[in-house]
C-alpha positions as CSV (number, residue, x, y, z in Angstrom):
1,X,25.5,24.3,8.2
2,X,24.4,21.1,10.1
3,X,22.7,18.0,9.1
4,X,19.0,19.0,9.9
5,X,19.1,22.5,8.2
6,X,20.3,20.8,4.9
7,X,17.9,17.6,4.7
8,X,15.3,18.3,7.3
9,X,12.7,18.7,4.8
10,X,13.4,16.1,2.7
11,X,12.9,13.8,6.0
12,X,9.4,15.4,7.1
13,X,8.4,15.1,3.5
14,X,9.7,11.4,3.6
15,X,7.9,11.0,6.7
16,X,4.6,12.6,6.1
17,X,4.5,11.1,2.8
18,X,5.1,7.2,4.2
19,X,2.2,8.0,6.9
20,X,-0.1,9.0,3.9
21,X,0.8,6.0,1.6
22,X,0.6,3.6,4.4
23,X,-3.1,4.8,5.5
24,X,-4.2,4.7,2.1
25,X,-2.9,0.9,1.4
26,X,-4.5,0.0,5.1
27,X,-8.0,1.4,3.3
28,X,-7.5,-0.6,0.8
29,X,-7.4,-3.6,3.0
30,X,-10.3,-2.7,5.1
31,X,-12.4,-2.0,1.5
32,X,-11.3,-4.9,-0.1
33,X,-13.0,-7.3,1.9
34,X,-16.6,-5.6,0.9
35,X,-16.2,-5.5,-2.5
36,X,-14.9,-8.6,-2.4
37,X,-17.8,-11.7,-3.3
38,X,-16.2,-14.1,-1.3
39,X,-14.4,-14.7,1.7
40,X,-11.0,-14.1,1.5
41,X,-10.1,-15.2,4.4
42,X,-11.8,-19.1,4.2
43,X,-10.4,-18.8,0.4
44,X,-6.3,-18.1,2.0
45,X,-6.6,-19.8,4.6
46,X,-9.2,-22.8,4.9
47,X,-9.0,-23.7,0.7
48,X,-5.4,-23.1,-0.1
49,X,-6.5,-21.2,-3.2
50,X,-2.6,-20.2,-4.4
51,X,-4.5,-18.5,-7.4
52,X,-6.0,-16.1,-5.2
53,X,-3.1,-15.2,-3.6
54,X,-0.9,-14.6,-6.2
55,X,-3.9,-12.2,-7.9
56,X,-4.2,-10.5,-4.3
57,X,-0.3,-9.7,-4.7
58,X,-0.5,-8.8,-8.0
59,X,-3.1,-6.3,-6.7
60,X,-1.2,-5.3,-3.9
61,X,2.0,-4.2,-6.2
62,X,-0.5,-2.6,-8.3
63,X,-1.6,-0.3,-5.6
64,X,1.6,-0.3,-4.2
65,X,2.9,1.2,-7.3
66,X,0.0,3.6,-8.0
67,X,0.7,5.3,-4.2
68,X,4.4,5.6,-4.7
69,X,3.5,7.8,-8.5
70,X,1.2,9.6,-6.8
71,X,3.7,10.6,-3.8
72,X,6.2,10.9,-5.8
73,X,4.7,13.2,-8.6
74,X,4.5,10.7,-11.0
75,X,7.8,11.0,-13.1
């Protein structure tokens, strides 16, 4: 047997599942901004806040890790 009869699923699965992960984390960053009190932007950028950015990382990770479970089936 060839290459793409033994792992071609495991590839498409790969694939399909990256392209699903990856949309959901870009909602997240279009959302994020509404729910968000403040301007995160002026608060990154214009006031250096280094709190803010390492709670929006934390968050980030958080989701990051939530995706990959789900994707994964959790175990």
């Amino acid at each position: 047997m060839d290459w793409w009869h033994l792992h071609g699923n495991q590839v498409i699965s790969t694939l399909v599942f990256s392209a699903i992960g990856m949309g959901t984390f870009a909602l997240f960053f279009l959302v994020l901004p509404h729910i968000l009190p403040f301007s995160l932007k002026k608060e990154m950028e214009e006031d250096q806040n280094t709190a803010l950015g390492i709670v929006l990382g934390a968050i980030v990770i958080g989701i990051a890790l939530i995706i990959s479970a789900a994707i994964s089936g959790g175990g």
